[in-house]
C-alpha positions as CSV (number, residue, x, y, z in Angstrom):
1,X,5.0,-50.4,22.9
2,X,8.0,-51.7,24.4
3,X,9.9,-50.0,27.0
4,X,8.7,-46.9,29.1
5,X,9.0,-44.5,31.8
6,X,7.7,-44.8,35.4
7,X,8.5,-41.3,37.7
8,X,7.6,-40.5,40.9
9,X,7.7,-36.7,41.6
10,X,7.6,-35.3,45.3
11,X,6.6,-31.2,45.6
12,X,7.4,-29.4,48.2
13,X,3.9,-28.3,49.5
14,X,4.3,-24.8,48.6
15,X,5.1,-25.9,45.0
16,X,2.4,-28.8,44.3
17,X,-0.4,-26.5,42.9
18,X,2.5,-25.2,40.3
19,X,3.7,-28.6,39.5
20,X,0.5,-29.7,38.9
21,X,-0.1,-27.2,36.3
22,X,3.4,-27.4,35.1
23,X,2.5,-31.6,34.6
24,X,-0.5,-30.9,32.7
25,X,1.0,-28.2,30.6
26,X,3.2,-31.0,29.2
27,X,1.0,-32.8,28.0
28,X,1.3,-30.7,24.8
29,X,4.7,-31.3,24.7
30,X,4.6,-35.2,25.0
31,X,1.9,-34.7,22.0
32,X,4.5,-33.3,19.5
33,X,6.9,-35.5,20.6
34,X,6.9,-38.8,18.0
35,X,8.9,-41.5,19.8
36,X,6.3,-41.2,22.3
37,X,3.9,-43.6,22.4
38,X,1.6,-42.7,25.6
39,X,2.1,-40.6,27.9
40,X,0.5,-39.9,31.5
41,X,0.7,-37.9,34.0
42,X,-0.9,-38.5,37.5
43,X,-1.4,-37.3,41.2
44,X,-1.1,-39.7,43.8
45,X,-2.1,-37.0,46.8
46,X,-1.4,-33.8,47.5
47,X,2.4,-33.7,46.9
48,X,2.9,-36.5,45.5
49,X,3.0,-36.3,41.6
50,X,3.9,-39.0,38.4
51,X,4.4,-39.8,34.9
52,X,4.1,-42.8,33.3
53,X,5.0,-42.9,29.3
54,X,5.8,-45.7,26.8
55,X,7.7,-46.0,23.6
56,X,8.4,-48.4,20.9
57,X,12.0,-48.7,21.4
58,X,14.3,-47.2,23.5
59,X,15.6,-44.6,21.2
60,X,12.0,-42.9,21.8
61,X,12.5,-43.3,25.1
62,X,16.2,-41.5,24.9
63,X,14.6,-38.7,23.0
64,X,12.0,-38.4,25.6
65,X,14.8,-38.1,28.5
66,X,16.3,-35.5,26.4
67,X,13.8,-33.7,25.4
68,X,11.7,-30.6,27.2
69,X,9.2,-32.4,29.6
70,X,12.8,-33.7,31.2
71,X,14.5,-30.9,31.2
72,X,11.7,-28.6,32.8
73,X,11.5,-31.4,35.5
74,X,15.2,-30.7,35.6
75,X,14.2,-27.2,36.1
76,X,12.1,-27.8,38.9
77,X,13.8,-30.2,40.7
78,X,16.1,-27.2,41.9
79,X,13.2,-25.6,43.5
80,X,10.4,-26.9,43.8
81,X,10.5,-30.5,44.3
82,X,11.7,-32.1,47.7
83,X,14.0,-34.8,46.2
84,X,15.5,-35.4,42.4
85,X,12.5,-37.4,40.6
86,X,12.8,-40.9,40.5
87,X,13.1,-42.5,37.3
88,X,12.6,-45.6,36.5
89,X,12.8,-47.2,33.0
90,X,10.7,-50.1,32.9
91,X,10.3,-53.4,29.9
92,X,6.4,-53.7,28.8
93,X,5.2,-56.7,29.3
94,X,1.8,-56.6,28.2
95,X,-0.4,-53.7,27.5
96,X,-4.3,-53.0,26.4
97,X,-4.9,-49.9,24.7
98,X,-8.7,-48.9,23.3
């Protein structure tokens, strides 16, 4: 692993309970997808949601931000979330997997 994916996603509090289950619903989705390494997803508190994935290289991750998990976050953006998702690509630098 290589590269990855850090997001930070704000609901609108009306909305978290449904992006919550839309988050863990993808978790199919990141299973099927092959450039994807490990994939995460995460609540910080009651609005405030994330996903953290990693790649090998950063076509993986390309495919990733093309693929469906992005595009239904597109989706979702237009309603229920309270700002765009923050994206951040991020370099591994280290990582222990079991």
């Amino acid at each position: 692993m290589k590269v990855g994916l850090l997001v930070r996603i704000e609901a609108k509090p009306e909305f978290a309970d449904e992006v919550a289950a839309m988050l863990r619903g993808a978790q199919e989705l990141a299973e099927q997808e092959e450039g994807t390494v490990a994939w995460f997803s995460f609540c910080e508190n009651a609005t405030t949601f994330g996903v953290f994935d990693t790649f090998e290289d950063e076509q993986g991750r390309e495919a990733h931000l093309a693929g469906r998990i992005a595009a239904a976050l597109g989706e979702a953006a237009k309603t229920k979330l309270s700002a765009p998702p923050v994206i951040a690509p991020i370099d591994l630098l280290g990582a222990k997997v079991s």
